[in-house]
N, CA, C and O atoms as a Tripos MOL2 file, in Angstrom:
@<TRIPOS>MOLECULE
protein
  200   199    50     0     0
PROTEIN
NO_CHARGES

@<TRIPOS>ATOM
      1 N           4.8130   32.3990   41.0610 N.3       1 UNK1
      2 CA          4.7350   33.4400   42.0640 C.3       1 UNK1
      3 C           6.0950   34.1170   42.1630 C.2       1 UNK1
      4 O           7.1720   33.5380   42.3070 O.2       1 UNK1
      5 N           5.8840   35.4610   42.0630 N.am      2 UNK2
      6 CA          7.2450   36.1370   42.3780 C.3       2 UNK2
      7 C           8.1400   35.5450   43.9190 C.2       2 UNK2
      8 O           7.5970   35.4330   45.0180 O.2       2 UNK2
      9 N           9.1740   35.3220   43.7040 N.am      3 UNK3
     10 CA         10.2430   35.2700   45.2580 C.3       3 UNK3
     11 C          10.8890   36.2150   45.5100 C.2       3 UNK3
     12 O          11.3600   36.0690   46.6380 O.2       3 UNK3
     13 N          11.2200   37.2550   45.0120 N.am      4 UNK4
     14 CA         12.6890   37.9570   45.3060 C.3       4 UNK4
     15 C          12.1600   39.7990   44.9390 C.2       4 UNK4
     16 O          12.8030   40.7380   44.4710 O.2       4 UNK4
     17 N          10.3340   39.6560   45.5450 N.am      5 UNK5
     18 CA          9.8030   41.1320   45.5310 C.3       5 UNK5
     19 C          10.8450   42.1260   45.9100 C.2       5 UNK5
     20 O          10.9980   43.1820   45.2950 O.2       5 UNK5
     21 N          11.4890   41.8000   46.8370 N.am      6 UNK6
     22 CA         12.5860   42.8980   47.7490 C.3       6 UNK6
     23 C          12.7610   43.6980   46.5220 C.2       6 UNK6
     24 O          12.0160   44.6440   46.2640 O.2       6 UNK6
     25 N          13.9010   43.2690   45.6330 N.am      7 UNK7
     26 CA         14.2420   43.6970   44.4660 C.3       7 UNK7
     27 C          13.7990   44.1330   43.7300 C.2       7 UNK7
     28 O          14.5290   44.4840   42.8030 O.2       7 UNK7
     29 N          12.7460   44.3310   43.6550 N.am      8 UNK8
     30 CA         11.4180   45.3280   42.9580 C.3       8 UNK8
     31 C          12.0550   46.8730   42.7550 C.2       8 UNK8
     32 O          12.3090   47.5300   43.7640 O.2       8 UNK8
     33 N          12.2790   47.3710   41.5580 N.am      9 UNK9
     34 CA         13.0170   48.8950   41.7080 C.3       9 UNK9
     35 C          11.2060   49.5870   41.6100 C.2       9 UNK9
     36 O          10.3340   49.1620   40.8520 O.2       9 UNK9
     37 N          11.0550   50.7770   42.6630 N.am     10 UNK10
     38 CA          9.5860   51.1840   42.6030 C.3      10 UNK10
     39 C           9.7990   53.2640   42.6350 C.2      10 UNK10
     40 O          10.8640   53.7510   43.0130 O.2      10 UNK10
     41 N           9.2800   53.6550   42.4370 N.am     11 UNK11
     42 CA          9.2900   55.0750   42.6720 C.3      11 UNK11
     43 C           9.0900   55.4260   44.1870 C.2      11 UNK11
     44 O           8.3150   55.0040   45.0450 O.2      11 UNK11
     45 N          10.1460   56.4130   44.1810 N.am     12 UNK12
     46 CA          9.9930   56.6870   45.6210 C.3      12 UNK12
     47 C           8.8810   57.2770   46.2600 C.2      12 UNK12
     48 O           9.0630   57.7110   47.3980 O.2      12 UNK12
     49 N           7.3470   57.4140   45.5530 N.am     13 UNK13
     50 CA          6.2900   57.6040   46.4220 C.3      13 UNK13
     51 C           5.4910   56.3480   46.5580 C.2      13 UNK13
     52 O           4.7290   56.0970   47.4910 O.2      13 UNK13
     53 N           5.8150   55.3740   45.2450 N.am     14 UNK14
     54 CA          5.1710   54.2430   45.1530 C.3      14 UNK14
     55 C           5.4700   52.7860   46.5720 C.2      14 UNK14
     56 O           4.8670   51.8970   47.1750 O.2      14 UNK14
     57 N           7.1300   53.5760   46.4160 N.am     15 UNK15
     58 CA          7.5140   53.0960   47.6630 C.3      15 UNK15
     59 C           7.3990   53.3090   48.8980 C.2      15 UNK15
     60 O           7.4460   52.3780   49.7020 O.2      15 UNK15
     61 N           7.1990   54.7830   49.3260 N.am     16 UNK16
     62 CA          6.3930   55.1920   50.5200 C.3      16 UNK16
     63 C           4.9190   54.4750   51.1900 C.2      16 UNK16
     64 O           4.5810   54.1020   52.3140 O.2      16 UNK16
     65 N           4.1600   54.5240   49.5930 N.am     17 UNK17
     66 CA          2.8820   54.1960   50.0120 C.3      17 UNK17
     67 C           3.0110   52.7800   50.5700 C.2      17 UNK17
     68 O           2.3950   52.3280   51.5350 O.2      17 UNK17
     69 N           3.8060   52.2260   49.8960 N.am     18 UNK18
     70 CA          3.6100   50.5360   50.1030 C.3      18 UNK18
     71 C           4.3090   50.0260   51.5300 C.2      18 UNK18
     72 O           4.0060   48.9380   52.0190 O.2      18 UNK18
     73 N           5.3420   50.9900   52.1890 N.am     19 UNK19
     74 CA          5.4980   51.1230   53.1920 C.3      19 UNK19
     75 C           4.6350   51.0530   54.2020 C.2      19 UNK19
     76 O           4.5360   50.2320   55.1130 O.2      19 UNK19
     77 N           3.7770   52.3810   53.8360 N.am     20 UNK20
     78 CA          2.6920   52.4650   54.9630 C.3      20 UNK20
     79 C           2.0320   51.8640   55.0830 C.2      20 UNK20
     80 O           1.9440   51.5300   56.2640 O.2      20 UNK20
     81 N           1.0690   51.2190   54.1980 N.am     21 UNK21
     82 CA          0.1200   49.8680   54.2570 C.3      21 UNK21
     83 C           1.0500   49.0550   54.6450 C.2      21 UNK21
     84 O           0.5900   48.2810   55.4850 O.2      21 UNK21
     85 N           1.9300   48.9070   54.4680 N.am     22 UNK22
     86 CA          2.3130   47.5050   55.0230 C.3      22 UNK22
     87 C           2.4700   47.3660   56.9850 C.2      22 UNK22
     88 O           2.2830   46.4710   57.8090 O.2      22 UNK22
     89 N           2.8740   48.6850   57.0220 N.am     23 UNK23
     90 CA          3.0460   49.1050   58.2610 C.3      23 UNK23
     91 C           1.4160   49.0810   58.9160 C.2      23 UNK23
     92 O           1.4490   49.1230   60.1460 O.2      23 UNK23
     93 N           0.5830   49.0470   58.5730 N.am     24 UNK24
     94 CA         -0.5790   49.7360   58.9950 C.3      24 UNK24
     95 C          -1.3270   48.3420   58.8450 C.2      24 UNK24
     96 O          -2.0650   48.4140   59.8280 O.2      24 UNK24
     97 N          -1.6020   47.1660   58.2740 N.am     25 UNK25
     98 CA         -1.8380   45.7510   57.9020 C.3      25 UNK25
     99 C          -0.6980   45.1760   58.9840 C.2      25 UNK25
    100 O          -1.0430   44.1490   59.5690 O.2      25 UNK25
    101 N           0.1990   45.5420   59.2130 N.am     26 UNK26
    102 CA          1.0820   44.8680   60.3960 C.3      26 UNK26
    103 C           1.8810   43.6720   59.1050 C.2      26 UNK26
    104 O           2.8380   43.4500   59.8470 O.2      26 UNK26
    105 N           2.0730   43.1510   58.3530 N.am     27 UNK27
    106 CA          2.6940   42.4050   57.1030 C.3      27 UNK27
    107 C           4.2210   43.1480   56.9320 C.2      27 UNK27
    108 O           4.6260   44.1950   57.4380 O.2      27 UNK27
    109 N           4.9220   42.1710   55.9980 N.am     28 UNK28
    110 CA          6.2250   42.8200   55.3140 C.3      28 UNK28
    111 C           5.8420   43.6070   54.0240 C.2      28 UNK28
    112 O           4.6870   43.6640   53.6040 O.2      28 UNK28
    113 N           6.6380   44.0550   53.5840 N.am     29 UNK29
    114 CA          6.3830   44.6970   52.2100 C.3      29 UNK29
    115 C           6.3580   43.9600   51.0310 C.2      29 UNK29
    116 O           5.5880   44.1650   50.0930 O.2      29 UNK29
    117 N           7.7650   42.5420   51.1360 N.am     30 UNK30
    118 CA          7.4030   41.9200   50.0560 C.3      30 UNK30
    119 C           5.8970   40.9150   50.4000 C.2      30 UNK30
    120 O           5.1620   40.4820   49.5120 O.2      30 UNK30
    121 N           5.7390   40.7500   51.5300 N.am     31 UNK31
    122 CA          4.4530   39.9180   51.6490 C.3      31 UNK31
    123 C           3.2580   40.8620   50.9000 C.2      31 UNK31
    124 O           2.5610   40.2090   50.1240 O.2      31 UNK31
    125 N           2.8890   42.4180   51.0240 N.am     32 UNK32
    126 CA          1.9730   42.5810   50.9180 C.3      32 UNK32
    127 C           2.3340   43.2540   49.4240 C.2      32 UNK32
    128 O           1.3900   44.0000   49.1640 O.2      32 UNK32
    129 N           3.2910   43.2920   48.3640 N.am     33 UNK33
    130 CA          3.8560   43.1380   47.1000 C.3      33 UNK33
    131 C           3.1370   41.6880   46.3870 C.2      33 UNK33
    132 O           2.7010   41.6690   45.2360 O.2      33 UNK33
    133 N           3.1200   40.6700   47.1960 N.am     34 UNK34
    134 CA          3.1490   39.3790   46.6610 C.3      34 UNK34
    135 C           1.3190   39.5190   47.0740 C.2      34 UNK34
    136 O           0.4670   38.9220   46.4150 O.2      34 UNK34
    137 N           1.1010   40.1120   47.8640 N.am     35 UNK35
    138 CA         -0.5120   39.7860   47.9170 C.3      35 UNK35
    139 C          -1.6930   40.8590   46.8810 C.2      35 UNK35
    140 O          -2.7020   40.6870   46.1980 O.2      35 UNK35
    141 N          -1.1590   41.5370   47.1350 N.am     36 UNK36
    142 CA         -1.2950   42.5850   46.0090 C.3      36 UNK36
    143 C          -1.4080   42.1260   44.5470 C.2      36 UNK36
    144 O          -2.5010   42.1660   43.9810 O.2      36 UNK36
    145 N          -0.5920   41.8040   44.0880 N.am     37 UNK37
    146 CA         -0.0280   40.8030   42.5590 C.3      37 UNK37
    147 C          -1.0670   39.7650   42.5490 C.2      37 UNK37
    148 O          -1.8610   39.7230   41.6100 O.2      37 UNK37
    149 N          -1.1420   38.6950   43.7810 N.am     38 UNK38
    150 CA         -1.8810   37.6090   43.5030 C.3      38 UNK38
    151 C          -3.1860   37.9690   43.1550 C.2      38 UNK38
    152 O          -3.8010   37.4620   42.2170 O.2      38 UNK38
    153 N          -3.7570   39.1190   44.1380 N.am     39 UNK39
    154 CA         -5.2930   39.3710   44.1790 C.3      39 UNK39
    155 C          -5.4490   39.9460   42.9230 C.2      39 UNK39
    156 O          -6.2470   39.3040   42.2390 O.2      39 UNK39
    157 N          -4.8510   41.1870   42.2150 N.am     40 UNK40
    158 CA         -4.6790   41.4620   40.8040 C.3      40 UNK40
    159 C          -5.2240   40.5250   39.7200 C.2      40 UNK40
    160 O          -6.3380   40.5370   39.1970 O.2      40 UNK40
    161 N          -4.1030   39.6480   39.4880 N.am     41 UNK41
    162 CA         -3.8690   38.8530   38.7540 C.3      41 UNK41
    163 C          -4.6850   37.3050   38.8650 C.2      41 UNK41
    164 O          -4.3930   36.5170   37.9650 O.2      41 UNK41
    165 N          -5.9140   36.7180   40.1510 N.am     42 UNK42
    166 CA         -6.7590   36.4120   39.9640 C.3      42 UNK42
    167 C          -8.5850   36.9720   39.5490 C.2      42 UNK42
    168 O          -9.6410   36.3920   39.2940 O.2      42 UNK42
    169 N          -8.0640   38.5790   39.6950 N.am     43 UNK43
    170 CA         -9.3270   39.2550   38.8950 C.3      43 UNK43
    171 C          -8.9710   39.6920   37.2680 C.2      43 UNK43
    172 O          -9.6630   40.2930   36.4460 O.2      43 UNK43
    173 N          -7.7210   39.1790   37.1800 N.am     44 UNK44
    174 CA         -8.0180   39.9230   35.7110 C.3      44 UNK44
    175 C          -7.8590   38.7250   34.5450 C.2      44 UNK44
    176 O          -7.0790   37.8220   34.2430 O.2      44 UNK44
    177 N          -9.0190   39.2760   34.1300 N.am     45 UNK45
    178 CA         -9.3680   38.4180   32.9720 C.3      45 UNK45
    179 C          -8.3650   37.8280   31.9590 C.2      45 UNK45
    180 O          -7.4420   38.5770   31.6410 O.2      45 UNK45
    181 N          -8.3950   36.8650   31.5230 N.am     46 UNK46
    182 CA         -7.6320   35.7410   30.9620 C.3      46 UNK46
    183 C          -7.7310   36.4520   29.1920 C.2      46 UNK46
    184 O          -8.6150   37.3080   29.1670 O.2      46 UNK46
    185 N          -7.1700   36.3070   28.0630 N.am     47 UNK47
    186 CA         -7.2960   37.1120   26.8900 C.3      47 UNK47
    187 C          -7.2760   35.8330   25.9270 C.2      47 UNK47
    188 O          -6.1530   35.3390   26.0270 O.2      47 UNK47
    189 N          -7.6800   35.4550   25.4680 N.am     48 UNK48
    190 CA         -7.7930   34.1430   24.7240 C.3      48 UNK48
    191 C          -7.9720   34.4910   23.0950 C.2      48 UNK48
    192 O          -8.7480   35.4370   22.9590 O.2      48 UNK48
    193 N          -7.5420   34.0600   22.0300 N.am     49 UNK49
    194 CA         -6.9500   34.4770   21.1230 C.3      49 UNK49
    195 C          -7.0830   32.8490   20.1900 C.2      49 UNK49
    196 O          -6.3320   31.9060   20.4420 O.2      49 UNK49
    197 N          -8.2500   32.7930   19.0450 N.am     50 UNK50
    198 CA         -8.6150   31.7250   18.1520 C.3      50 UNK50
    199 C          -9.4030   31.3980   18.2260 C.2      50 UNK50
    200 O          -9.7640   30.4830   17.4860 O.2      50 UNK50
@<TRIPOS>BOND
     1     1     2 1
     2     2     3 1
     3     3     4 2
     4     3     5 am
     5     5     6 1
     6     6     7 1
     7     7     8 2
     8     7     9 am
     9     9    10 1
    10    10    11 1
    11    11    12 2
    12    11    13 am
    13    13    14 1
    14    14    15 1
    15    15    16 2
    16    15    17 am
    17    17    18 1
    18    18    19 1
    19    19    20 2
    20    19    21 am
    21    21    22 1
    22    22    23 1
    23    23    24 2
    24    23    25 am
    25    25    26 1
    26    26    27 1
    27    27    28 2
    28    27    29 am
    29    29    30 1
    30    30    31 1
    31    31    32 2
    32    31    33 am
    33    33    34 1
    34    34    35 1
    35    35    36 2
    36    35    37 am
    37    37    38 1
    38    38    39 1
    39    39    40 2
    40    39    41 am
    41    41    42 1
    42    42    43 1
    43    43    44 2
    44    43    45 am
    45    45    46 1
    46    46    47 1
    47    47    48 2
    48    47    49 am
    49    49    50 1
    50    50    51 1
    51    51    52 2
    52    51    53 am
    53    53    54 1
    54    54    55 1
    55    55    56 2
    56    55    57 am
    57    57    58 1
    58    58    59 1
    59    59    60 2
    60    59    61 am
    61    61    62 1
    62    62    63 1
    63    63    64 2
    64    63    65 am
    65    65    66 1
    66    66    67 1
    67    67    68 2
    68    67    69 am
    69    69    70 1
    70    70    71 1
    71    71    72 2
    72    71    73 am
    73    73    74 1
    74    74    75 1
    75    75    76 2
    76    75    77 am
    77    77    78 1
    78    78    79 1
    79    79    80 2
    80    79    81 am
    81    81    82 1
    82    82    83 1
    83    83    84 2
    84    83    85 am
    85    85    86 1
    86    86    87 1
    87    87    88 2
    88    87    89 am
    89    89    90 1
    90    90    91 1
    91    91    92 2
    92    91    93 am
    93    93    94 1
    94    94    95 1
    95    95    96 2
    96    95    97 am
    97    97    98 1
    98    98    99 1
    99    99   100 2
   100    99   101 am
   101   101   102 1
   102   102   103 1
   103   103   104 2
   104   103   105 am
   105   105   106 1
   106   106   107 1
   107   107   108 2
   108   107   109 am
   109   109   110 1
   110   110   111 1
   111   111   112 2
   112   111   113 am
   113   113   114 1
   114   114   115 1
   115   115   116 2
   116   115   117 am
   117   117   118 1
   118   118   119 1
   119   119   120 2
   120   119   121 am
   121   121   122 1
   122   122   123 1
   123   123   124 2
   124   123   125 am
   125   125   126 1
   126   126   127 1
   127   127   128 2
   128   127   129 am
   129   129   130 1
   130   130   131 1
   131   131   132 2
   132   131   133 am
   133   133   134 1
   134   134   135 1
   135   135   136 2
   136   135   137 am
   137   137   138 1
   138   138   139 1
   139   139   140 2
   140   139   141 am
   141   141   142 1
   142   142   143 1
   143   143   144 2
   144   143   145 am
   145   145   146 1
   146   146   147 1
   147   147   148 2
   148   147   149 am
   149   149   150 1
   150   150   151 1
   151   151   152 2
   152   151   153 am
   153   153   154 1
   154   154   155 1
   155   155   156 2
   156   155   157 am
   157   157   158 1
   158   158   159 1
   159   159   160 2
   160   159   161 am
   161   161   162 1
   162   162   163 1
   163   163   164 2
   164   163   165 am
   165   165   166 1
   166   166   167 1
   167   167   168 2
   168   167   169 am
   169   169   170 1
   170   170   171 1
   171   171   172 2
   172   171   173 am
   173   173   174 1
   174   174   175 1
   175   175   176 2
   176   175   177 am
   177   177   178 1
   178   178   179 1
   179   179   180 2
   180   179   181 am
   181   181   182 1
   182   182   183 1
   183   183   184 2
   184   183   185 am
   185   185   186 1
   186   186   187 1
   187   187   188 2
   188   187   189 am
   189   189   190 1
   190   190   191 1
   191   191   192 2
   192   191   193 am
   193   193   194 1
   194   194   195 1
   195   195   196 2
   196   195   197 am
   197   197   198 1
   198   198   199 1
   199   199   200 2
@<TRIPOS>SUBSTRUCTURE
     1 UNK1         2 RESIDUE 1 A UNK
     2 UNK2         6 RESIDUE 1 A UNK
     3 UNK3        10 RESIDUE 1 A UNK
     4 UNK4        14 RESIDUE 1 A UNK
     5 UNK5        18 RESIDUE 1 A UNK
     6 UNK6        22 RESIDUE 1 A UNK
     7 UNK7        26 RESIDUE 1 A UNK
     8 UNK8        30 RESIDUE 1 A UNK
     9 UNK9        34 RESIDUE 1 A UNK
    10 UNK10       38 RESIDUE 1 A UNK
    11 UNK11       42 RESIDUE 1 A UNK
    12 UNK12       46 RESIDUE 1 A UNK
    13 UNK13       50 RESIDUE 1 A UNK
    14 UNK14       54 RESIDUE 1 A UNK
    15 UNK15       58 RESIDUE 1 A UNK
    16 UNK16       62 RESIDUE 1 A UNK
    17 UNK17       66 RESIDUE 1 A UNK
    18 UNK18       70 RESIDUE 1 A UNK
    19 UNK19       74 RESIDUE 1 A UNK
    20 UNK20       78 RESIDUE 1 A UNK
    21 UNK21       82 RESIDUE 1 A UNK
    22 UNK22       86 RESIDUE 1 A UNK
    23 UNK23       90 RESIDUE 1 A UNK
    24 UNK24       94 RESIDUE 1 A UNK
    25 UNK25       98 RESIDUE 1 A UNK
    26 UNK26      102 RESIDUE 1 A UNK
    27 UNK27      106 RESIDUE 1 A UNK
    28 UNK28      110 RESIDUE 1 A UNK
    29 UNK29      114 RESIDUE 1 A UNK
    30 UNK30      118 RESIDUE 1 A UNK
    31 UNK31      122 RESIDUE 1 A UNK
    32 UNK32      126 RESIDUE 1 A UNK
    33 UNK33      130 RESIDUE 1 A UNK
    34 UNK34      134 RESIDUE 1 A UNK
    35 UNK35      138 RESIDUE 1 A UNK
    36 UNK36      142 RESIDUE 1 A UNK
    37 UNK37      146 RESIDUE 1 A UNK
    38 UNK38      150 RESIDUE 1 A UNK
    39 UNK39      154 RESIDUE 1 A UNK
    40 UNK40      158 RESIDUE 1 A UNK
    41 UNK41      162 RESIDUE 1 A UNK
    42 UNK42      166 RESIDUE 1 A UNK
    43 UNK43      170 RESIDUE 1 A UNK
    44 UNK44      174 RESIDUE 1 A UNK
    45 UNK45      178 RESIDUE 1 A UNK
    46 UNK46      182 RESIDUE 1 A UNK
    47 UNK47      186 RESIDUE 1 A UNK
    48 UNK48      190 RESIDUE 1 A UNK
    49 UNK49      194 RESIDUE 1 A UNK
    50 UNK50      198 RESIDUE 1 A UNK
């Protein structure tokens, strides 16, 4: 699991948006960075190779 989201370099609209949801969910930014990622990354399919 990522620790140190803060540090995330993002575009400054990418960063706006993620602001506002976060603001609007009542959460931090790296919390809703890290929830974001998790939910992602348990829907996406695994790539298996042999």
């Amino acid at each position: 699991m990522l620790r140190n989201v803060a540090g995330v370099p993002l575009e400054p609209a990418t960063e706006d948006s993620l602001n506002s949801i976060a603001a609007e969910v009542k959460i931090g930014r790296s919390d809703l960075i890290q929830t974001v990622l998790r939910e992602w990354l348990e829907r996406t399919p695994v790539c298996r190779s042999g």
